[in-house]
C-alpha positions as CSV (number, residue, x, y, z in Angstrom):
1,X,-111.0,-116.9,-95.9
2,X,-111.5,-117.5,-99.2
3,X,-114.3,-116.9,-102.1
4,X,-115.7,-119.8,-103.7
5,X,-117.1,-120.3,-107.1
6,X,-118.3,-122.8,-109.7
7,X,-117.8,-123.4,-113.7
8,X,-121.5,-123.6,-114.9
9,X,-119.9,-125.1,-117.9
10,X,-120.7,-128.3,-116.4
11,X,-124.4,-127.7,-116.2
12,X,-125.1,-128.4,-119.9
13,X,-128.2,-127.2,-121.5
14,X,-129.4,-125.7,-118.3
15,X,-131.1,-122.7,-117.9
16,X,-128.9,-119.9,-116.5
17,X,-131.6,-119.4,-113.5
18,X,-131.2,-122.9,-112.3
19,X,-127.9,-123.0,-112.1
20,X,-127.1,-119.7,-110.4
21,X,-129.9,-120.7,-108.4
22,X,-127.8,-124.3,-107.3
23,X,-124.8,-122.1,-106.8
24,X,-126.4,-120.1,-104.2
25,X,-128.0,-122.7,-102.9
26,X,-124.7,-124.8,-101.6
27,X,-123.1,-121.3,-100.5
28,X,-121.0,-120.0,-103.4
29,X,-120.1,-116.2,-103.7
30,X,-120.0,-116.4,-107.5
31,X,-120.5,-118.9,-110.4
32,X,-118.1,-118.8,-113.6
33,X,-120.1,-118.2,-117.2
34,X,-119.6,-120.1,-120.4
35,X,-117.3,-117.7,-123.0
36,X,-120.6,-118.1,-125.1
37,X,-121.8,-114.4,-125.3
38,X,-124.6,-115.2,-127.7
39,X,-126.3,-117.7,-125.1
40,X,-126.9,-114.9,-122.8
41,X,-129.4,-112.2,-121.8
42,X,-126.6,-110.3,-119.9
43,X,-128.8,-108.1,-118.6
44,X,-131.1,-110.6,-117.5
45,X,-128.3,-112.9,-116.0
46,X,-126.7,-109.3,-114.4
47,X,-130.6,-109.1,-112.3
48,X,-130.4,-112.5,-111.3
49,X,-127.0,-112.9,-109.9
50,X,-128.0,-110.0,-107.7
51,X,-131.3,-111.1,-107.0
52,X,-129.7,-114.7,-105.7
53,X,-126.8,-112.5,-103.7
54,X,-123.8,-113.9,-105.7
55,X,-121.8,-112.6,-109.0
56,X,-120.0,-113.6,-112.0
57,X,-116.8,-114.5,-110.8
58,X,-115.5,-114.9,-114.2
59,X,-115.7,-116.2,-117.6
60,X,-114.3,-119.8,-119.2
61,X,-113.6,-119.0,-123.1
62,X,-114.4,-121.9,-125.0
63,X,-111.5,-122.9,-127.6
64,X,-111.9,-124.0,-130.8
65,X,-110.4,-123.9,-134.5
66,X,-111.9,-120.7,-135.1
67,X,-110.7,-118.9,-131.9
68,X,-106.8,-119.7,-132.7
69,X,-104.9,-117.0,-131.3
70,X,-101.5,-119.4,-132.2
71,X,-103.5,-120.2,-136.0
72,X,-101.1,-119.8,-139.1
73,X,-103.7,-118.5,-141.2
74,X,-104.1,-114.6,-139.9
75,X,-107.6,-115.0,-140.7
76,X,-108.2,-117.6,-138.4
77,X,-106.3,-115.2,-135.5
78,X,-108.3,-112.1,-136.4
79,X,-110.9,-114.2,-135.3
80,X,-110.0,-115.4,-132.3
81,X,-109.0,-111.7,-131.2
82,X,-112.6,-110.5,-131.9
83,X,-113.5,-113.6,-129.7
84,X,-111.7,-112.3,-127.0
85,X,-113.4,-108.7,-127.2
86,X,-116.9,-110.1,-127.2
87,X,-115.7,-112.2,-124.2
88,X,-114.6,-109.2,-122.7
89,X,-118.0,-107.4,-123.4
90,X,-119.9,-109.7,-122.0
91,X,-117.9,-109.7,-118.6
92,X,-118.3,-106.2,-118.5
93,X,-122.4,-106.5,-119.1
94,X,-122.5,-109.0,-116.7
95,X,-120.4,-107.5,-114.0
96,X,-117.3,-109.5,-114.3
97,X,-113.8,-109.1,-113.5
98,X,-112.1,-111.4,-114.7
99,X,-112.3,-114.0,-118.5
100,X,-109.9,-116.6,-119.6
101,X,-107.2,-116.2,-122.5
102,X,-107.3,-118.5,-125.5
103,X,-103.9,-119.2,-126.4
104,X,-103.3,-122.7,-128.6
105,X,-105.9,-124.8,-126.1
106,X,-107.1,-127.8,-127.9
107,X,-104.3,-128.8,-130.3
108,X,-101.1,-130.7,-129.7
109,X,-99.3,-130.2,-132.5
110,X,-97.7,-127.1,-133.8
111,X,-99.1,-126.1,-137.5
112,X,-95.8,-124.5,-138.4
113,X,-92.9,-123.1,-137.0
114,X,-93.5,-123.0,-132.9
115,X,-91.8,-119.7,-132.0
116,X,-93.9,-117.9,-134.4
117,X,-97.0,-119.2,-133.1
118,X,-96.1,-118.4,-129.5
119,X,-95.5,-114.8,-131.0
120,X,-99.1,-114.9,-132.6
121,X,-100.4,-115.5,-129.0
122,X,-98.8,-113.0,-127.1
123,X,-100.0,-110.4,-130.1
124,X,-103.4,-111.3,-129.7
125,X,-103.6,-111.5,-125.9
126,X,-101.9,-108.2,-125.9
127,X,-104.5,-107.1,-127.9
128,X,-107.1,-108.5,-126.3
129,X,-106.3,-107.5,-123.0
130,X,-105.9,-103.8,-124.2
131,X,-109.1,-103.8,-125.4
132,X,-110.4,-105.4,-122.1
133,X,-108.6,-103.1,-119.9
134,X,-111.0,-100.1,-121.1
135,X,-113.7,-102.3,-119.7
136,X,-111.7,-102.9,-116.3
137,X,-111.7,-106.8,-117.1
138,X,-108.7,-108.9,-116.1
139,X,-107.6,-111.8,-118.1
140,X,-106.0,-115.0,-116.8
141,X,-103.4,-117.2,-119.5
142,X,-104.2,-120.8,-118.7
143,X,-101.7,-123.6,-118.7
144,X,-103.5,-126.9,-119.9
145,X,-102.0,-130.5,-119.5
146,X,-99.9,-132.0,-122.6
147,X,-103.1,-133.9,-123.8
148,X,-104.7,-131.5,-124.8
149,X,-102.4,-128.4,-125.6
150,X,-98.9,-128.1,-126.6
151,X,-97.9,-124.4,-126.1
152,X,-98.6,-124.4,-122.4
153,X,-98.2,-127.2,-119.9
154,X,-97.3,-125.6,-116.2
155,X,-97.2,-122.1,-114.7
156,X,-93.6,-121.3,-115.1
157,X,-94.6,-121.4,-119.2
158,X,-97.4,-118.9,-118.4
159,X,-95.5,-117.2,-116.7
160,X,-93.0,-116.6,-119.7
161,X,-95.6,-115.8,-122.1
162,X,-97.4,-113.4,-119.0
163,X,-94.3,-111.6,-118.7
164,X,-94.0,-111.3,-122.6
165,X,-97.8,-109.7,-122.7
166,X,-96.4,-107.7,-119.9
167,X,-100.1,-105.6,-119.3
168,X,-101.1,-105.0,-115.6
169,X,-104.5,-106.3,-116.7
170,X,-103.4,-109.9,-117.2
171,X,-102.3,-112.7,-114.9
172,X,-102.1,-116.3,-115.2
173,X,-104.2,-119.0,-114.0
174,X,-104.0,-122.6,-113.0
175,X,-105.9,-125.7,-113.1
176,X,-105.2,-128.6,-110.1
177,X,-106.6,-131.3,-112.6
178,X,-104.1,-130.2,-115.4
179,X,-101.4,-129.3,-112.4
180,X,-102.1,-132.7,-111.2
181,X,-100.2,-134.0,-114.3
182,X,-97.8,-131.7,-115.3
183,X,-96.1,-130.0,-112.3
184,X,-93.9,-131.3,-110.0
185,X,-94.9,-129.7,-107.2
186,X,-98.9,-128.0,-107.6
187,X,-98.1,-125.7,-104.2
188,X,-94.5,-124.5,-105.1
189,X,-96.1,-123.7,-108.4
190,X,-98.8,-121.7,-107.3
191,X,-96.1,-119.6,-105.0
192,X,-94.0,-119.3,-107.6
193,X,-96.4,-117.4,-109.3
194,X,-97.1,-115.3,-106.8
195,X,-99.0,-111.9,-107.5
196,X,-99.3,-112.9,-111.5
197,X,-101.9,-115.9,-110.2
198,X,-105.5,-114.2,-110.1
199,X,-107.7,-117.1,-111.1
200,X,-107.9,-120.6,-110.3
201,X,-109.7,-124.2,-111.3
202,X,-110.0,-126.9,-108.7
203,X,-110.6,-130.5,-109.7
204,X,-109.3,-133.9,-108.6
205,X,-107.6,-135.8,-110.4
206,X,-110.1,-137.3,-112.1
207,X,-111.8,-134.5,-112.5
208,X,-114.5,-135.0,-110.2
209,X,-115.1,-133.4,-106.8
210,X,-112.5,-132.3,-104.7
211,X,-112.1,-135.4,-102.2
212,X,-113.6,-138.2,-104.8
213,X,-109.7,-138.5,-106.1
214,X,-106.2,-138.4,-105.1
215,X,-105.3,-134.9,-104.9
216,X,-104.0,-133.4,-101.7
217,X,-105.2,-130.3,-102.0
218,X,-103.8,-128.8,-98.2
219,X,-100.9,-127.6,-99.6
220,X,-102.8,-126.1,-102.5
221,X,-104.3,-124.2,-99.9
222,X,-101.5,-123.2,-97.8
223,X,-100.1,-121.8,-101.1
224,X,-102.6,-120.0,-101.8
225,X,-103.0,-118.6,-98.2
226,X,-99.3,-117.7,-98.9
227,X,-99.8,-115.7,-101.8
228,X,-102.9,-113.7,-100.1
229,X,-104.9,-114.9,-103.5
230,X,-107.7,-113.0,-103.8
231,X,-109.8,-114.7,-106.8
232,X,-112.5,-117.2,-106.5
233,X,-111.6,-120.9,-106.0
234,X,-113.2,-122.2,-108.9
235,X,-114.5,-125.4,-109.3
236,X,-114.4,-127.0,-113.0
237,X,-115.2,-130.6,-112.9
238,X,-116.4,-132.9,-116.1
239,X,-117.0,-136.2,-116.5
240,X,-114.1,-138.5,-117.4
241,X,-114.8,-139.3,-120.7
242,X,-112.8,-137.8,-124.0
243,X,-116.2,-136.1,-125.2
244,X,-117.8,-135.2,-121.5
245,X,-120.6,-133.1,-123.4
246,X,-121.2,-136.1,-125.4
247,X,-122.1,-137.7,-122.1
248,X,-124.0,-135.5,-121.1
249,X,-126.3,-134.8,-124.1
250,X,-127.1,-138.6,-123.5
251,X,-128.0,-138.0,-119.9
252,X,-125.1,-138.9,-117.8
253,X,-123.1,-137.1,-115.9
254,X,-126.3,-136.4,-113.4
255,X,-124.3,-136.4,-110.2
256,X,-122.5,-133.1,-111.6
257,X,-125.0,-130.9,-111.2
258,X,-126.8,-131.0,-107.1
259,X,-124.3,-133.5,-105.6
260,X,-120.7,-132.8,-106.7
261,X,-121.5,-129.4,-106.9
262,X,-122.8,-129.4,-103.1
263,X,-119.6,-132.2,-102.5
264,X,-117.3,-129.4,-103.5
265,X,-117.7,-126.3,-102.0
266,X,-118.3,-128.9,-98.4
267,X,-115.2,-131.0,-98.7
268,X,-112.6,-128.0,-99.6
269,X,-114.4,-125.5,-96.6
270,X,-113.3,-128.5,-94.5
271,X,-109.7,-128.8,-95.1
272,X,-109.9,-124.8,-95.4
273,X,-111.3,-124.4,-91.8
274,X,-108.7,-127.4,-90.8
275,X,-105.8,-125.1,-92.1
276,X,-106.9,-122.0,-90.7
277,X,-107.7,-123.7,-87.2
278,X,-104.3,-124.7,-87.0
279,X,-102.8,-121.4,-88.4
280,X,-104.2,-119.5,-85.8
């Protein structure tokens, strides 16, 4: 059977309580942080995950232009390594095993020559990850859609730059809403990544809760099941707009937080309980 967990990244301007509280609540094992290290009392989140019987499943790193691992300016990528380290920090402080890798997420244009860039990456998750591995924390090289990242679009490119980092402590990770556009087939991806895969993002395809789109997510399942995954099902889902935390500082985006978060966790335990009935 599988673990469940969700990205509290959704839950903006919330209280940490309250949201591993909701987790808990609708049956999660584990929520996912925000890679924000200065909004958090670790210690304090570290007590109440326990006291509320889940954990921190792992940590989303938040990308920006100052956290450029692919950045020309070597400046600008010193930076982004000592992003990564504090990331890795607070996973350990908070019990973690697991934080995502900032490669080149949020531009889609080269700044220079695109070979050197991917080199700059694989440098600074390779450092990064040695750093991280004295802390027993795993990271996870996400592939975003072509929207919104040029450097890595599917899991067979992660792969290439994984096997490049080549550290046991790394793996790859994907995303169904960014799969959704870019792969051809989301389940033959996932088995074709095999043992490298140790996180995952679930969202349909318009990035709301699994079941209020048109993703088929059984054979995202069965792939999984395949590949004896043994990370969290994680749940990332944000309002379709082109600035979601926009929306959300103006008060939309409501249904996010008790109902899509309960809609979820309900709707993929379903088809889960489905496969496994007819496995067995």
């Amino acid at each position: 059977m599988f673990k469940y967990s969700f990205d509290s990244l959704v839950y903006f301007g919330e209280d940490v309580e309250k949201s591993i509280e909701r987790v808990a609540k609708f049956g999660y094992d584990a929520i996912e942080l925000v890679g924000e290290p200065d909004a958090y009392d670790t210690t304090r989140v570290r007590n109440l995950v326990s006291d509320y019987g889940i954990t921190v499943g792992s940590i989303c790193s938040i990308y920006n232009a100052e956290r450029d691992l692919a950045h020309p300016d070597a400046n600008k990528r010193r930076q982004a390594i000592e992003y990564v380290k504090r990331v890795a920090d607070m996973s350990a402080e908070v019990g973690c095993p697991v934080m995502i890798a900032p490669t080149a997420n949020g531009k889609t244009a080269s700044l220079t020559d695109f070979d050197d860039e991917v080199k700059w990456a694989i440098e600074g998750i390779r450092e990064g990850a040695e750093y991280a591995a004295k802390l027993n924390i795993n990271l996870c090289i996400e592939a975003w859609n072509r929207y919104e990242t040029y450097m890595l679009n599917r899991l067979d490119q992660a792969m290439d730059m994984w096997k490049e980092v080549n550290l046991p402590n790394v793996g790859i990770m994907g995303d169904l809403f960014h799969m959704n556009i870019e792969e051809e087939n989301i389940a033959e991806a996932i088995r074709q990544s095999g043992d490298a895969l140790n996180h995952i993002h679930f969202a349909d395809s318009n990035r709301k809760a699994p079941g209020l789109g048109h993703i088929d997510f059984i054979p995202a399942l069965q792939a999984l099941k395949d590949i004896d995954f043994k990370g969290h099902i994680t749940f990332e889902i944000l309002p379709a707009a082109a600035d979601p935390f926009g929306v959300m500082k103006k008060g939309g985006g409501l249904e996010f937080f008790d109902d899509y978060t309960k809609k979820s966790i309900d709707y993929i335990k379903s088809l889960e309980k489905s496969l496994f009935a007819k496995t067995f």
